[in-house]
Structures are given as C-alpha cells and as structure tokens.
N, C-alpha and C positions, 0 to 999 in steps of 0.2 A: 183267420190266423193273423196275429200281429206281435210285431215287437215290443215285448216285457221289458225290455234290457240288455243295454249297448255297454260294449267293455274294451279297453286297452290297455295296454302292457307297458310304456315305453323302455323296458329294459328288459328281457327275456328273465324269466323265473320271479321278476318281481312282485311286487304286492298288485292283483289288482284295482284297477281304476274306474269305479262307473260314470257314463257320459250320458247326457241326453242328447246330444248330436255328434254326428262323426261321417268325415268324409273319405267317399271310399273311392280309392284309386287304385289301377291294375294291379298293383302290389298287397292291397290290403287294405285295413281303414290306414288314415294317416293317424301318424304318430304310434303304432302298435310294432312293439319287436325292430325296432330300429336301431337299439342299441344293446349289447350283449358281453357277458364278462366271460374271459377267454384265462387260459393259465398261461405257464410260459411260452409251452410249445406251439400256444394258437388253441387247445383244444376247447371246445364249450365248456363252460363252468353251470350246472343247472342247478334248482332244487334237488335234482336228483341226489345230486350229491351232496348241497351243501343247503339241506333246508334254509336256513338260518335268511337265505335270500327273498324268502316270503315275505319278512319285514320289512325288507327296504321297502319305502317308498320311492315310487320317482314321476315326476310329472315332466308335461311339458305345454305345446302350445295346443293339443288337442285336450288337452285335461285341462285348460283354463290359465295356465301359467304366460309369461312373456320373456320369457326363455327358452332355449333350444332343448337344457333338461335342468332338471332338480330333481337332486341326491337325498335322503333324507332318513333317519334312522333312528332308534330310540338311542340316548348315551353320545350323540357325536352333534356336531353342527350339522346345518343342511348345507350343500354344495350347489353354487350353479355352474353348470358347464358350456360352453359353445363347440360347436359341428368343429373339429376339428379338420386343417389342412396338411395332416401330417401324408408321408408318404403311405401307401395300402402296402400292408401285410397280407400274408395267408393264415386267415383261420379256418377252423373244419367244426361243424355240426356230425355228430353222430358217423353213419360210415360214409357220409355225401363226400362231395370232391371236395376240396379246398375253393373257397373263395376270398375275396379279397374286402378288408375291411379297414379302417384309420384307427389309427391309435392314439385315442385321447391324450393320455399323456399322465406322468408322475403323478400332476395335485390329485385327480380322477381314482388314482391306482391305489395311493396311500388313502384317501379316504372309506375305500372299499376294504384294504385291510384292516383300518381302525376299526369300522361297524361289524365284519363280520368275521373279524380276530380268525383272518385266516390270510398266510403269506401265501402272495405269488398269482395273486388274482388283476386282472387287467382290463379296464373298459375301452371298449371299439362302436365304431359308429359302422353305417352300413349305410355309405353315401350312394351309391347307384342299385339299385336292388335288378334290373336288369340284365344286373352280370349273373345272378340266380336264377337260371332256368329251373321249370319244376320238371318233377316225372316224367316224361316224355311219353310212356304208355299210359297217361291218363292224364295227358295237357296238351296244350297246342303252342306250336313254333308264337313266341312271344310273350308268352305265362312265365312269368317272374315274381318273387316275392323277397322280403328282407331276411328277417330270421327267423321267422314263423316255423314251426316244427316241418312242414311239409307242402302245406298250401296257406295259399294267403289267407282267408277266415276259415276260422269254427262255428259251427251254429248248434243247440242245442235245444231242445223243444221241453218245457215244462212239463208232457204228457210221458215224455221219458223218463226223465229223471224222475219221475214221484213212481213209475212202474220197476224203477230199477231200488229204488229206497224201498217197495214193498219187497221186491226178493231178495233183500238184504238184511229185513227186518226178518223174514221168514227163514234165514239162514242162520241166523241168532240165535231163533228161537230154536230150530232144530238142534241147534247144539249149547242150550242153555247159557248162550252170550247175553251179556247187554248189546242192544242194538244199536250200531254207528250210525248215525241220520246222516241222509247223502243230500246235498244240494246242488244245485249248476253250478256252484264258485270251486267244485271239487276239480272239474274241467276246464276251467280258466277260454271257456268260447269267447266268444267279441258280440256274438248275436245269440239272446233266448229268447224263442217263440212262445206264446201262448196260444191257445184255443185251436191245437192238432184234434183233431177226430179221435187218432190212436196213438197210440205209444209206438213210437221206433217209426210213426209215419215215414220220415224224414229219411226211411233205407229205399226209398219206393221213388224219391224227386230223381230230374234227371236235369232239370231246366225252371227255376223258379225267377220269380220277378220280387223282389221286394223296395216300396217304395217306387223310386222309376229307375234302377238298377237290376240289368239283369245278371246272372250269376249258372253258368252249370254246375253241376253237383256231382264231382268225377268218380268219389265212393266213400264209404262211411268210416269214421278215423279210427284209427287204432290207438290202444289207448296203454301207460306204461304205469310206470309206479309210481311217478307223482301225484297221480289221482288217489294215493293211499298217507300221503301227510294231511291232516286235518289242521282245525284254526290252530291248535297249540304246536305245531310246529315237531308232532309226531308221527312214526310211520307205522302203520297198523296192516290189515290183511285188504278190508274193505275199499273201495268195491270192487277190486280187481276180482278176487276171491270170486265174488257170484257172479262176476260179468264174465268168468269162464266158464260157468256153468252153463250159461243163456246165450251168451252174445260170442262166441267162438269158433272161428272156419279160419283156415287156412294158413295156420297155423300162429294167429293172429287176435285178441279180443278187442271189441271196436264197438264205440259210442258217439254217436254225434254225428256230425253231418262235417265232408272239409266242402268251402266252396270257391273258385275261380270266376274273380267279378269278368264281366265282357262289358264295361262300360265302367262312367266313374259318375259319380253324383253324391248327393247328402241324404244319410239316414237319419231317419229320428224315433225314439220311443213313440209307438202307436200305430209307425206305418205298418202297410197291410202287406203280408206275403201270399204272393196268389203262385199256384204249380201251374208251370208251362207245359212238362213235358215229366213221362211218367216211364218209370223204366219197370220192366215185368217183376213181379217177385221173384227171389230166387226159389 
C-alpha cells in the first residue's frame, strides 16, 4: 500500500488542494484547516451551508504560494492575507466548546462577501492549535488539531471508495436512477491509499506507519452531508443514501479512516503504508 494522493484545505470547506509533499506535525499536515470562516456569532460557516464555498480557492506556503494565504474566486480579485495579530475571539465548530481564534480583519471579511454574495461571513486564523484538545475517549493528553472536523487527518483508501461507488451504482439501478460516480474528492481526506487488499480494510488498522510517521487510527469517521454536494455545486442523496445502508452502527454512517500523528515528518506521493497494529473486527 502506498500514497496515491496527498491533500490540503487551507481554509475549511474550501476548494481542494493536491500536493506532492506535505509536512505532518501533531496537528495535522501543515498548512490544512488553519483558517475558517465564522458568522457573526463565531459560529463555523461550512459548505454545509453555503456550498458556494467549494469555489474559493485558497493557497498558501504548503500548496506552493509565498504567502501566508491566498484568496481567490471566479468574478473578484485574488487577495493575499498575512497570520494576523489581532486579539482571539471565540469561535465554535459544531456542538465542540468554544475555542479561540484571530480575526483577520475587514479587507478578509469584505472579500469573502463579494465572492460568495453572502453578508456577515468572517475569516479566523487558528494560531495555536494546542488550545484544541481532541476527544478525549479516543486521544491522548496532548492530541490537538486546528480545525479539522474532529481529528487531525483523514485517510481514505481507493479499495473503498470504488466498493462504495459499486453500491451506489447498484442503488440507481434498483431504483431506475442514473448513477452518481463517487470519487475520494467527495470526502475531502489529506491522505488516499492505493493497493489495500479489501475494501474498508482501513476499519481493521489500529497503529500504522506511513512513510517514517507513525499515526494511531482511533476510529472510522463519520461521515455528513457534505459528501452529498458534487463538482457542480449540487446537493443530491448520494452517497450518504447507501452508506446507510452498508456502513451504519451507532447511530452514526462512517467512511474513511481519522488518524492522530505521534510524530512529525514529510510525506510524499508513493511512500509506503505498512499496519503496525491491528484491532479485532467488530
């Protein structure tokens, strides 16, 4: 097994980013989910809500840029921004506690309303990620991440994804659909495997190495409705629809692997993921 394909975010819900190298520190790869658009109140601003966020683009100094970020959208100018030293506010992810982030500032704010013609949107950086402790019943005292949905990487295995696009295809068919093609970019991971044995391998790791990084693998992510907007910027049924069919416990549908690095080093397209440690099937 080895890496197909390495990804970053620098802005949460944004366009993805492919990289042929990325450096991974306790938090995550560098430069993924580090900055995030918040409403008035603080609260996350996702695709969920406001697809239209797929478009932006945004780079930085791990995507190639010499910049801290770049803004960039069809219809508007691109923007560059610098790590701001404003005072931390509190912003909130979903129903997590509040954590504390900077707030870029007006020029940031207004160009985020021009591109996605919507009031009252606001960009934050996420200057210490260690103030983010993760789950505590499935991390350990010092696991921290920026704004990653839950843990710092996703990983997702090409042996899955084409097993989950056949019972989606088969889902169609039972109900005289045309069939949605599902790809990894539906899941927006940072890390896609090739060459798993099976499909869903990746629910069975408990301790992998990829590269000379090692990473535990605390449980398999659950997965919401963003994985149901496509490239046009629509929301449909797919895959959620048949991943409750299949992939469904606990009151919860779940695809993909989260992982918690325990070291830091450089990834690259090709390196080899080898399993350390293997947790029982359920």
């Amino acid at each position: 097994m080895q890496i197909s394909g390495l990804r970053v975010h620098p802005v949460k819900s944004t366009a993805i980013r492919a990289v042929q190298t990325a450096y991974v520190s306790r938090a995550g790869l560098r430069g993924d989910r580090e900055w995030m658009v918040v409403d008035g109140s603080g609260e996350l601003v996702s695709a969920r809500e406001l697809p239209l966020l797929f478009s932006v683009v945004t780079d930085n100094r791990a995507t190639g840029v010499d910049v801290d970020l770049r803004l960039s959208a069809p219809g508007v100018d691109s923007l560059d921004v610098t790590r701001p030293q404003t005072t931390p506010v509190a912003v909130r992810m979903f129903s997590d506690p509040p954590m504390q982030a900077r707030p870029v500032g007006d020029r940031a704010d207004a160009w985020l309303r021009r591109a996605l013609g919507h009031d009252d949107l606001h960009l934050v950086w996420c200057d210490d990620p260690t103030r983010r402790p993760l789950d505590p019943d499935h991390s350990r005292v010092g696991d921290h991440t920026a704004f990653a949905d839950g843990f710092p990487i996703n990983l997702v295995t090409d042996a899955s994804v084409r097993q989950l696009d056949a019972w989606v295809r088969q889902t169609a068919d039972e109900r005289a659909e045309t069939p949605v093609p599902i790809s990894a970019a539906r899941f927006r991971a940072n890390i896609e495997i090739t060459g798993a044995p099976e499909p869903f391998e990746e629910d069975h790791w408990s301790r992998i190495r990829i590269g000379e990084v090692d990473f535990r693998v605390p449980l398999p992510s659950a997965r919401c409705v963003m994985t149901t907007i496509d490239d046009d910027l629509r929301k449909g049924k797919e895959p959620i629809r048949t991943l409750a069919r299949h992939r469904r416990w606990d009151g919860k549908t779940w695809f993909a692997a989260n992982l918690i690095p325990d070291g830091e080093g450089t990834l690259s397209v090709g390196d080899e993921l080898t399993v350390l440690e293997r947790v029982r099937p359920a």
